[in-house]
TORGUPA-770923 format. One record per residue (C-alpha): residue number from 1; x, y, z. Coordinates in steps of 0.2 Angstrom, whole numbers. Example, Ala and Ser with C-alpha at 12.3 -4.5 7.8 and 13.67 -1.06 7.14 Angstrom:
{1,{62,-22,39}}
{2,{68,-5,36}}
***
This chain:
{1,{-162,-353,-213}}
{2,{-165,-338,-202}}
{3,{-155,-321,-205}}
{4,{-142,-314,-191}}
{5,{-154,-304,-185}}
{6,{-167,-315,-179}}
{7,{-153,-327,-174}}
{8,{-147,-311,-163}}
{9,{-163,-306,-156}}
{10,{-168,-324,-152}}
{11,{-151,-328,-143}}
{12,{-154,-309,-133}}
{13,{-172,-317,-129}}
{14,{-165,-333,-122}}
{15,{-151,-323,-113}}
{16,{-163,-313,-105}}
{17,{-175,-328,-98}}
{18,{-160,-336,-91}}
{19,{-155,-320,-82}}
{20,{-171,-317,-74}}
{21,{-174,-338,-70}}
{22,{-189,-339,-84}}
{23,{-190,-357,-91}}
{24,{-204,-359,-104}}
{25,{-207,-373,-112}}
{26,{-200,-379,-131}}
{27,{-218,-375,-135}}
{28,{-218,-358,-129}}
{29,{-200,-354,-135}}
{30,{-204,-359,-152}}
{31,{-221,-347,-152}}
{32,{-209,-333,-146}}
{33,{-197,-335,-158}}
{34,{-210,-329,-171}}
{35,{-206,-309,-166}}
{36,{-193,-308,-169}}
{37,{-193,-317,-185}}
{38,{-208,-308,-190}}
{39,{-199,-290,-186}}
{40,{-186,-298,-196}}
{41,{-196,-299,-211}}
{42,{-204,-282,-208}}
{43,{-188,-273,-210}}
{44,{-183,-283,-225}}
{45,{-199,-279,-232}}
{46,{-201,-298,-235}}
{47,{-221,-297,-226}}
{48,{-239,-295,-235}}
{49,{-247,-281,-231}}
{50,{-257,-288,-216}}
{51,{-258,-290,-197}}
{52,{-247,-303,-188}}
{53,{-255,-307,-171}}
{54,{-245,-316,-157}}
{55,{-256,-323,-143}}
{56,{-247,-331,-133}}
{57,{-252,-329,-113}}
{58,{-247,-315,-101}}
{59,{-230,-322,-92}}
{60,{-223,-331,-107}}
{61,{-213,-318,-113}}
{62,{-221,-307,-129}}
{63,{-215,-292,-122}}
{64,{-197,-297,-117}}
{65,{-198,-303,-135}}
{66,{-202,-286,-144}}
{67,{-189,-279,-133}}
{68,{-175,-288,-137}}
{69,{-178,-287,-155}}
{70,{-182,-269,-154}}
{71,{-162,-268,-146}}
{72,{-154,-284,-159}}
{73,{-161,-271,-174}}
{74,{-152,-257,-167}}
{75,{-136,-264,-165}}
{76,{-138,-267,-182}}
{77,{-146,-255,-188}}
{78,{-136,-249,-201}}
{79,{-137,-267,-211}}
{80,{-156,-261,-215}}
{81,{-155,-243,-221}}
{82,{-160,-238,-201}}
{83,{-178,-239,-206}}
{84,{-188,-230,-191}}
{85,{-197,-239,-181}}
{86,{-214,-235,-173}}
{87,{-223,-245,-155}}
{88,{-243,-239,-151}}
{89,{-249,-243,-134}}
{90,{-267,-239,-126}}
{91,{-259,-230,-111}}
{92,{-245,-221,-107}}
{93,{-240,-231,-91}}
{94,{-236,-244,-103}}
{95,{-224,-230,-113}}
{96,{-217,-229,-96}}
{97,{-213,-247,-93}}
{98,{-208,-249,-113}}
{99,{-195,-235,-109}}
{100,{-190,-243,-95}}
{101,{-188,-260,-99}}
{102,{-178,-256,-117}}
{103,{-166,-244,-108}}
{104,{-162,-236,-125}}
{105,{-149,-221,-126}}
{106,{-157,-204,-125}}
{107,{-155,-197,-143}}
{108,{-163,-217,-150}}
{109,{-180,-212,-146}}
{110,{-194,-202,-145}}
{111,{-213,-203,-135}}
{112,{-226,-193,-143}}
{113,{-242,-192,-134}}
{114,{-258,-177,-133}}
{115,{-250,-159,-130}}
{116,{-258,-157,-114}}
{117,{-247,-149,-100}}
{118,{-250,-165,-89}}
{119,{-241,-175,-101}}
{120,{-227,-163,-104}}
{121,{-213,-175,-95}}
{122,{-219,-188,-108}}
{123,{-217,-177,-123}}
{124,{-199,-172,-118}}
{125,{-193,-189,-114}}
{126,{-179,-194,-127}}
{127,{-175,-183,-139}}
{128,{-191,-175,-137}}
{129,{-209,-174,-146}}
{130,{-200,-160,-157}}
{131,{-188,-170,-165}}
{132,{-198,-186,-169}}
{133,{-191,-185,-186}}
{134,{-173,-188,-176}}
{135,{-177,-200,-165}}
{136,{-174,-221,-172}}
{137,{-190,-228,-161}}
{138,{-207,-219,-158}}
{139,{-217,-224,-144}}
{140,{-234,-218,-146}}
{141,{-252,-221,-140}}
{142,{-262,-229,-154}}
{143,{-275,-214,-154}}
{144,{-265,-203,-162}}
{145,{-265,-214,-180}}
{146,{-282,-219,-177}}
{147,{-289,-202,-173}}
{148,{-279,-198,-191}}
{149,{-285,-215,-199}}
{150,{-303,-213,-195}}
{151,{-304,-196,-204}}
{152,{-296,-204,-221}}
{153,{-277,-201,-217}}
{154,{-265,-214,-223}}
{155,{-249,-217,-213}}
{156,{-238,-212,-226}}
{157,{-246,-196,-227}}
{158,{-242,-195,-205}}
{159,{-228,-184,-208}}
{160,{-227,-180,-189}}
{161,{-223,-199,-185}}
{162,{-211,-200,-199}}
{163,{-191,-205,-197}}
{164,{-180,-195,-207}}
{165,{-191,-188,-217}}
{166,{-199,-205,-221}}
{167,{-213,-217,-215}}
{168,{-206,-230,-201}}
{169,{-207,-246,-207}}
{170,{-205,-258,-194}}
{171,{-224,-256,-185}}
{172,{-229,-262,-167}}
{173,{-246,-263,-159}}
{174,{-244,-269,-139}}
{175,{-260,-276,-133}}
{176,{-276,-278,-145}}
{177,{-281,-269,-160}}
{178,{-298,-269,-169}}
{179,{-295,-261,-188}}
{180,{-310,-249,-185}}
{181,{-323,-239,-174}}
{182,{-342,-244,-170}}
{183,{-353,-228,-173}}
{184,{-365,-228,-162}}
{185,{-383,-215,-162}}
{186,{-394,-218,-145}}
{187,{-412,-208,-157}}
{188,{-415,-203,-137}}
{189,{-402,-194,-139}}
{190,{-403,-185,-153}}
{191,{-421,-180,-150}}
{192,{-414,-169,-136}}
{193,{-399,-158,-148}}
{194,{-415,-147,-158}}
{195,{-417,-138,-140}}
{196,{-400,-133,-140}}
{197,{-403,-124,-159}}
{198,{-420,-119,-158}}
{199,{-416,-100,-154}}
{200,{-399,-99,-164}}
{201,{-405,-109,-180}}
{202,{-420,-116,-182}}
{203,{-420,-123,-198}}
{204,{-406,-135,-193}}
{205,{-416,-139,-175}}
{206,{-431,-145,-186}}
{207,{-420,-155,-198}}
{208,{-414,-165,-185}}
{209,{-433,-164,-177}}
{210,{-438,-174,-195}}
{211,{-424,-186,-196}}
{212,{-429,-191,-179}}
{213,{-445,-197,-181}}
{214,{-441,-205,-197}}
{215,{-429,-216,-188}}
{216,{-441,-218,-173}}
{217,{-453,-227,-185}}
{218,{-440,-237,-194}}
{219,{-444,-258,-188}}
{220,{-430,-267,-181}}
{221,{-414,-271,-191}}
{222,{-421,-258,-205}}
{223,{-408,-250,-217}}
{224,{-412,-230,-214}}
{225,{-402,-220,-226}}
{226,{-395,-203,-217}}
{227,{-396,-188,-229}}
{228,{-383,-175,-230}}
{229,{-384,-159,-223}}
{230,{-379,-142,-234}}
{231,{-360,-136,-227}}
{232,{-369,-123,-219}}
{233,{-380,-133,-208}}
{234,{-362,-144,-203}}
{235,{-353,-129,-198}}
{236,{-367,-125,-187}}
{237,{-366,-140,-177}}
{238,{-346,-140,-179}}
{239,{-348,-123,-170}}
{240,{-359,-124,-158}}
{241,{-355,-122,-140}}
{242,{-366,-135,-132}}
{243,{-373,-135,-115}}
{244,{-366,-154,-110}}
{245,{-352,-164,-116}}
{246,{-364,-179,-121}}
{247,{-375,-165,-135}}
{248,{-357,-162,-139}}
{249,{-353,-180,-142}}
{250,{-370,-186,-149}}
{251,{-368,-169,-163}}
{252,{-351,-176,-167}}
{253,{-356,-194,-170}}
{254,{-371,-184,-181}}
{255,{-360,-179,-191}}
{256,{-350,-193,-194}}
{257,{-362,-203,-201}}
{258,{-371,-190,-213}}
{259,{-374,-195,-231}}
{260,{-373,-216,-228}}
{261,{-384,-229,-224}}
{262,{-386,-235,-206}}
{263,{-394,-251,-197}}
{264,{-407,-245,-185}}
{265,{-409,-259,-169}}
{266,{-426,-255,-158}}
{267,{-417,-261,-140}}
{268,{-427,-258,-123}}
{269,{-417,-242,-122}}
{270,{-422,-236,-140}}
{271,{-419,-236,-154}}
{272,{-400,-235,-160}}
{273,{-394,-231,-178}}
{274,{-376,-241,-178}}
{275,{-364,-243,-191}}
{276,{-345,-239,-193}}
{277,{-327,-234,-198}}
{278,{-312,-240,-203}}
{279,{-297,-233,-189}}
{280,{-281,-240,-192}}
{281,{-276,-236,-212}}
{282,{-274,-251,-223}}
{283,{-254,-244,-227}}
{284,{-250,-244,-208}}
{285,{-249,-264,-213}}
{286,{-239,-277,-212}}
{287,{-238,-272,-193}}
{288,{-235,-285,-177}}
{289,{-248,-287,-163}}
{290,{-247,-294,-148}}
{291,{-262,-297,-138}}
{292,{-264,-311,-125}}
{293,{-282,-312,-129}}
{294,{-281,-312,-146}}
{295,{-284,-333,-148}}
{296,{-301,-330,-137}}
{297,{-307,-314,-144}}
{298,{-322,-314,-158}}
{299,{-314,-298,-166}}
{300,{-300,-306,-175}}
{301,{-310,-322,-182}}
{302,{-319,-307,-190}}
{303,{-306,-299,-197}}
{304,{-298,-314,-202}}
{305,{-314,-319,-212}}
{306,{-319,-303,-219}}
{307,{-304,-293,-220}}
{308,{-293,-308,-225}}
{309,{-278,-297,-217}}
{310,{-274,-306,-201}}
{311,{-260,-322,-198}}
{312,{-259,-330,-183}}
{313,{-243,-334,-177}}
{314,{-238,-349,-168}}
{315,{-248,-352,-151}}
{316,{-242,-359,-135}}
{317,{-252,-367,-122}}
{318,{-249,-359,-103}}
{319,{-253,-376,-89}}
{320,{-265,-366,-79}}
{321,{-266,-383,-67}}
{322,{-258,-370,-50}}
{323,{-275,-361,-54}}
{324,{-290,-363,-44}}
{325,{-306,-353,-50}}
{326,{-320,-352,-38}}
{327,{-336,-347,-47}}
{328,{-354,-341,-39}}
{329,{-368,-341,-53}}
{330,{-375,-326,-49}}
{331,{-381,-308,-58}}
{332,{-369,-297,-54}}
{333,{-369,-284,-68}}
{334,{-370,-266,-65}}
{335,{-387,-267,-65}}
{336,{-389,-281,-53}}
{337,{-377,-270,-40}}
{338,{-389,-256,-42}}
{339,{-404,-268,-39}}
{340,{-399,-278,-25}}
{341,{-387,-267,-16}}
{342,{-369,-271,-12}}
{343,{-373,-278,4}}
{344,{-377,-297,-5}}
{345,{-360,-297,-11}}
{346,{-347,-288,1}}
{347,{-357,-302,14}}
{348,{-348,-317,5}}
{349,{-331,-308,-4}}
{350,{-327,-304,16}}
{351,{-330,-321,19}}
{352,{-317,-326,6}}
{353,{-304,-313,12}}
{354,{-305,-316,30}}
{355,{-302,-334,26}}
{356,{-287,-332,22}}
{357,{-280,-317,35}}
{358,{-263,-318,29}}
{359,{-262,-317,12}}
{360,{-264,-301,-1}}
{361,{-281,-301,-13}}
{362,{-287,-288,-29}}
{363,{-302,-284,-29}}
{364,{-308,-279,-46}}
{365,{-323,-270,-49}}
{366,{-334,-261,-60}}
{367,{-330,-241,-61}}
{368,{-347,-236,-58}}
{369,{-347,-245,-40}}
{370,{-332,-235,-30}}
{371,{-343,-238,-14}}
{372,{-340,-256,-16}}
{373,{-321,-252,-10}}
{374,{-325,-243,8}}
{375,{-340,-256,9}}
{376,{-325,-272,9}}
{377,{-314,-261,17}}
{378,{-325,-258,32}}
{379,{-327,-277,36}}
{380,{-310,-284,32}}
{381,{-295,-291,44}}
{382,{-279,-281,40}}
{383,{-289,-270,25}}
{384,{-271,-267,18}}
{385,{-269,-282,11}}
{386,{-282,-279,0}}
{387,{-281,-269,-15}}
{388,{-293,-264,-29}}
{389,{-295,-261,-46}}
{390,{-309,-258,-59}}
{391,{-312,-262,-77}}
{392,{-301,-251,-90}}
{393,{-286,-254,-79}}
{394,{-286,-273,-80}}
{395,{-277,-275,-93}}
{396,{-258,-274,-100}}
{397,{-252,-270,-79}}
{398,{-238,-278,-70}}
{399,{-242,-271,-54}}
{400,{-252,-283,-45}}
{401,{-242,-301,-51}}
{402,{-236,-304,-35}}
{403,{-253,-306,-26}}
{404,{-260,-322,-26}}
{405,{-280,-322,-24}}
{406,{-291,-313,-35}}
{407,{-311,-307,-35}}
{408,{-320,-303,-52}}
{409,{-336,-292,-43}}
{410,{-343,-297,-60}}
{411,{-340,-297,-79}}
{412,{-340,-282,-90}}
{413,{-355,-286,-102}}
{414,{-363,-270,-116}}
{415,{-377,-269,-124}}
{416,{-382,-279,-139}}
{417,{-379,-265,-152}}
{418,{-363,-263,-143}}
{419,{-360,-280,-150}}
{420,{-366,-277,-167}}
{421,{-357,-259,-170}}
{422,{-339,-268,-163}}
{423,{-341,-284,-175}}
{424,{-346,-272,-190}}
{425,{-329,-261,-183}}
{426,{-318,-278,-185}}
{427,{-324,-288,-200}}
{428,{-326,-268,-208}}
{429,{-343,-271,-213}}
{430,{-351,-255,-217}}
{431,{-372,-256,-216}}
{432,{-370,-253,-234}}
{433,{-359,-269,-237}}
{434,{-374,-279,-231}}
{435,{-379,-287,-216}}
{436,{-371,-298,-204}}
{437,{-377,-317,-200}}
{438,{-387,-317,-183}}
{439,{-376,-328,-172}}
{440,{-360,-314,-175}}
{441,{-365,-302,-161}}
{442,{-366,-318,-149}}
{443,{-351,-325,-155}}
{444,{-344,-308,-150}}
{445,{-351,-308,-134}}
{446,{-343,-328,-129}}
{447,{-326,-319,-135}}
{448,{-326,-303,-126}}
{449,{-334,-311,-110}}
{450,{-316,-323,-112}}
{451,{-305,-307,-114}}
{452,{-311,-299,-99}}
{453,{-308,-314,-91}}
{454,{-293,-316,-95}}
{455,{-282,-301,-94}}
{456,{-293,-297,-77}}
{457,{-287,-314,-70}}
{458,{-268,-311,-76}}
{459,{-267,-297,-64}}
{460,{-260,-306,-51}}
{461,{-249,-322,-47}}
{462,{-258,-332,-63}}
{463,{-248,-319,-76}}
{464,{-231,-325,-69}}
{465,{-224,-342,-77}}
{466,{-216,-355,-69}}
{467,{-210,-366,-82}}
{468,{-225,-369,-93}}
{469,{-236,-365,-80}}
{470,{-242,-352,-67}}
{471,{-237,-352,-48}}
{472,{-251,-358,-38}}
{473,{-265,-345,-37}}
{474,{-284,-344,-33}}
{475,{-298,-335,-42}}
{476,{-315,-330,-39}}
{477,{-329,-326,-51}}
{478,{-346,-318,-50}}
{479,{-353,-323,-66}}
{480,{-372,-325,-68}}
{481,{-378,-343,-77}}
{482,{-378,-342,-95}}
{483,{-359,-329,-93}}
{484,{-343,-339,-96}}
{485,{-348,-359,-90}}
{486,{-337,-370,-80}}
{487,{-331,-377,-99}}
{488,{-327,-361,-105}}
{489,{-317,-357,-91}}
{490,{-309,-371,-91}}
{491,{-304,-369,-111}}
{492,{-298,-351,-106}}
{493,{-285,-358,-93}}
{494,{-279,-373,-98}}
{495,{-280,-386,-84}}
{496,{-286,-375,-71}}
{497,{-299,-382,-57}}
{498,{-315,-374,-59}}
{499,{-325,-376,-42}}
{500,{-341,-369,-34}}
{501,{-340,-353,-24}}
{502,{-348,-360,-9}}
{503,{-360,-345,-3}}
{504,{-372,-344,14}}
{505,{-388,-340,9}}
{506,{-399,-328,19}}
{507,{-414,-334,26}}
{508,{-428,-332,15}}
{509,{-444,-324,20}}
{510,{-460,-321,11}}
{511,{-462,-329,-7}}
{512,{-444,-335,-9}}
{513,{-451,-343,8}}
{514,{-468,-351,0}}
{515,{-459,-358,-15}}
{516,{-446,-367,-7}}
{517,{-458,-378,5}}
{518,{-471,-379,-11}}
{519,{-454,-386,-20}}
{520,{-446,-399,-8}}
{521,{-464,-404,-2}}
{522,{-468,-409,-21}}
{523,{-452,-417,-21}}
{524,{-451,-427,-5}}
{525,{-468,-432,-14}}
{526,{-460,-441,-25}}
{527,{-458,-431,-41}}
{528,{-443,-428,-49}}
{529,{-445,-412,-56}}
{530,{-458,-396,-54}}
{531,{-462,-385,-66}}
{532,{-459,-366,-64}}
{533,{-477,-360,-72}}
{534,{-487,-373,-57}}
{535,{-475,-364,-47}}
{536,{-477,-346,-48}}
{537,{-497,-350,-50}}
{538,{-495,-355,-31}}
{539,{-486,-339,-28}}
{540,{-502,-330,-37}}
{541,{-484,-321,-46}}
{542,{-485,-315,-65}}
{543,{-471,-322,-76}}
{544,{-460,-308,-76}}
{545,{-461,-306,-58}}
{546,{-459,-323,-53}}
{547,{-443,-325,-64}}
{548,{-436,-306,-56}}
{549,{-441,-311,-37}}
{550,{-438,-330,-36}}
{551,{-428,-335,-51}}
{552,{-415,-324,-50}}
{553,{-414,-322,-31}}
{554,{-395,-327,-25}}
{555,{-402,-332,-9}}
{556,{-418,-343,-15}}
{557,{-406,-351,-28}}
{558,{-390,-356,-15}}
{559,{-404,-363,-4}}
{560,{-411,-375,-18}}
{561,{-392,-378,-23}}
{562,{-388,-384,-4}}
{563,{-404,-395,-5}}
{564,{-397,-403,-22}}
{565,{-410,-396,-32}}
{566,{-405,-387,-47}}
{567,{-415,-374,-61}}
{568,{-417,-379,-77}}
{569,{-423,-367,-92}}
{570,{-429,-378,-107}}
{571,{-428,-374,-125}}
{572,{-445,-368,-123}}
{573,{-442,-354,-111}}
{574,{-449,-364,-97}}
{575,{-441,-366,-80}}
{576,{-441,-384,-72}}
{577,{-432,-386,-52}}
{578,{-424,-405,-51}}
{579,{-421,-414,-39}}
{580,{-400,-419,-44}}
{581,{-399,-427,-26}}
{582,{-396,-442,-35}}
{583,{-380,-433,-41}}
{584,{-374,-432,-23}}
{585,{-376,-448,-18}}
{586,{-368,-456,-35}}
{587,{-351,-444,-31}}
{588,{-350,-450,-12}}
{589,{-352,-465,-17}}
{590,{-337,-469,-30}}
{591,{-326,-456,-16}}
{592,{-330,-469,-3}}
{593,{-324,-483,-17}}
{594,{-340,-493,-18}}
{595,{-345,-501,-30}}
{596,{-360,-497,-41}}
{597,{-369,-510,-50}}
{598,{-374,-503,-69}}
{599,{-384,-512,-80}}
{600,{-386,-510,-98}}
{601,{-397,-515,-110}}
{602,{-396,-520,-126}}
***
């Protein structure tokens, strides 16, 4: 039996749907009906002391759900002591819209964000950052508990954030949440902070000098044990006014992570000590999250495994089956924009626009690429139809759901110890708790490929519902073989169509020239397949070069794909091209309905 206030808050959920026309499914409504219950059980104090996860999909209704418990709890408040309660959101745009959409009485609430004088209208909405302790409902950025949590601080000793006089007890976290922080020390780095100290303290310049070059001979995946330096030498480094804001960041982490063993990776960059923290303190749980991502995401599988602090609430499906997703295998990271120039690109995400002259598109794209924007712009019908975004603004946003067509410029990728540090951060991990099993950090990498996928493609028309599904909508990816394949895709939206981004390629000149008549004339010769190595032998090309200028070449591989040949990379690290026009002829075959004899043996 649930109480009266679950009852309430689910009956305010329901009123609310039908009000706005929003029919989920039984499915859906029975996932959602999870908050409020679980709120419930917070404020009766009735819940363990972990992390309850809702991921149900943008559009079904998480948010409209916290809302309307947050309101059921205050109309009968007094039934539960009016224990406070706090919500922790990654930006304040999403304070805004919390504030909006709760509509709460002025002297209820409270927002409490960094004292900087640009967020002075925050701090004074409500009752005002100076009478937290006053105000029923905090909204707050999650920084400012883990800031706090990563020095050691528990919540209950957060007197700032308390509600009369008291910890708040009923605890939401919009959006994800990871329980702690990868540390991070690019050894390039460091090498450059002794310049900075050299004149002013010396002794501590060649400290750092000697830990240096011990972890520059450490071996890949070695345990390096950082020393601890005497108070003196830390206030040194605290004090110090440092001549750029990355010495200033890279003393900071230097400090962090004195006096603790560390896990040295030798990358192509250099090497990198990594370890980490715990962020979020253990006491600010039991505490509800909703995160869209949270059923895709590698983070929480950690957590849950390590930790053994995270339950799943029920899921929902979303029927992604209006959804259309038009992928182009093709490099398109930061580093490939920076190598082949934006001109390969904009060419065929005009193409895409124009083709439909009538209808609004976001663009998203990565930060370091603004020139992307004037380059579409310039070579668009109607450019205000087109809008743009980039990555740390795809997430948790409203503001785009009414257009219906989408282009991903690329995936947001890091590096591999970016990987490491984060899955250390989630399963809490420290070096010094041991090491983690080799196929975490890909696992990771699958997961957070998905999540940047999915909250990117929920932007627009795919974040609304229409019943159990989405409203038609079209997406397109550029997503390099190897990134997020057709299946996963598909397994990220539900019964959406995943297609080929048909691309013109340019004419090839040159190399790319030579090994397409060197392939198709070995192939018209009869063979099915030609291997890579016979290939780039032809070209007089060394490996690396052949895989950089003919592998990897957008144009070279749409030009074998409209020939129906395809590249293969075998377990061995060998590339094979094959001939799949058999493929063709097999699918036109059974679309024209003729019949194809099969024989089997037995």
């Amino acid at each position: 039996m649930y109480s009266n206030l679950t009852q309430r808050a689910f009956q305010l959920l329901k009123d609310r749907f039908k009000e706005i026309g929003h029919t989920p499914s039984l499915e859906q409504l029975a996932a959602l009906h999870d908050i409020p219950h679980t709120l419930t059980l917070m404020a009766e104090g009735k819940l363990e002391q972990k992390m309850y996860l809702s991921s149900l999909h943008p559009g079904i209704g998480k948010s409209t759900a916290v809302t309307t418990s947050v309101q059921s709890y205050i109309q009968c408040r007094e039934m539960y002591r009016e224990q406070g309660v706090i919500m922790c959101f990654d930006r304040h745009e999403e304070i805004v819209r919390m504030v909006k959409d709760m509509n709460l009485p002025r002297h209820l609430f409270a927002v409490k964000v960094a004292n900087h004088s640009s967020n002075r209208e925050l701090n004074e909405m409500g009752l005002g950052s100076t009478r937290i302790n006053e105000a029923l409902v905090l909204l707050t950025t999650k920084q400012q508990i883990t800031r706090l949590g990563q020095l050691g601080q528990k919540f209950s000793d957060m007197s700032r954030l308390y509600f009369r006089d008291k910890p708040r007890t009923i605890r939401i976290i919009d959006e994800s949440m990871t329980m702690g922080v990868g540390l991070k020390l690019a050894v390039r780095k460091l090498a450059k902070v002794p310049d900075e100290l050299s004149d002013t303290s010396p002794g501590v310049a060649r400290v750092i000098e000697e830990i240096t070059q011990e972890l520059l001979s450490c071996a890949n995946g070695d345990v390096y044990y950082m020393r601890d330096l005497e108070e003196g030498a830390k206030r040194v480094l605290t004090a110090c006014k440092w001549g750029s804001v990355e010495a200033r960041d890279v003393a900071n982490v230097f400090l962090q992570i004195l006096g603790r063993e560390l896990t040295v990776k030798a990358t192509e960059r250099g090497h990198v000590a990594i370890d980490c923290d715990d962020t979020l303190p253990e006491d600010f749980l039991p505490c509800l999250v909703t995160d869209a991502s949270g059923e895709v995401r590698g983070t929480y599988d950690l957590q849950q495994k390590y930790r053994k602090n995270l339950v799943r609430l029920k899921s929902a499906a979303k029927d992604y089956s209006n959804l259309t997703v038009h992928v182009w295998r093709q490099r398109s990271g930061k580093s490939a924009y920076q190598a082949n120039g934006n001109k390969v690109y904009v060419t065929e995400i005009v193409k895409v626009i124009n083709s439909r002259p009538n209808e609004q598109f976001l663009v998203l794209r990565f930060l370091s690429n603004p020139e992307l924007e004037a380059d579409i712009i310039e070579k668009v019908t109607r450019p205000e139809r087109v809008k743009f975004t980039h990555y740390g603004l795809h997430t948790a946003t409203n503001e785009y759901k009414d257009i219906p067509n989408m282009i991903i410029t690329g995936i947001m990728s890091y590096r591999s110890e970016d990987y490491e540090a984060l899955a250390r951060a989630a399963a809490g991990l420290k070096t010094s708790d041991g090491a983690l099993p080799p196929e975490t950090s890909n696992h990771l990498r699958h997961g957070e490929h998905a999540h940047h996928l999915l909250q990117a493609g929920c932007r627009t028309t795919p974040r609304k519902s229409k019943g159990a599904g989405c409203p038609e909508a079209r997406l397109w990816l550029i997503a390099p073989k190897g990134v997020l394949s057709d299946k996963e895709i598909a397994r990220i939206f539900p019964q959406c169509t995943v297609k080929r981004w048909v691309t013109t390629p340019n004419a090839l000149k040159g190399p790319r020239q030579v090994a397409f008549e060197y392939i198709t004339e070995m192939i018209r010769s009869g063979m099915q397949q030609v291997r890579g190595a016979d290939v780039g032998r032809h070209l007089g090309m060394t490996k690396s070069n052949f895989k950089r200028d003919i592998i990897e070449n957008v144009d070279f591989t749409d030009t074998l794909q409209d020939r129906s040949i395809s590249i293969e990379k075998r377990s061995n690290g060998q590339y094979f091209f094959c001939d799949t026009s058999y493929l063709r002829e097999l699918v036109e075959s059974f679309t024209k309905g003729n019949q194809i004899p099969i024989s089997i043996s037995l």
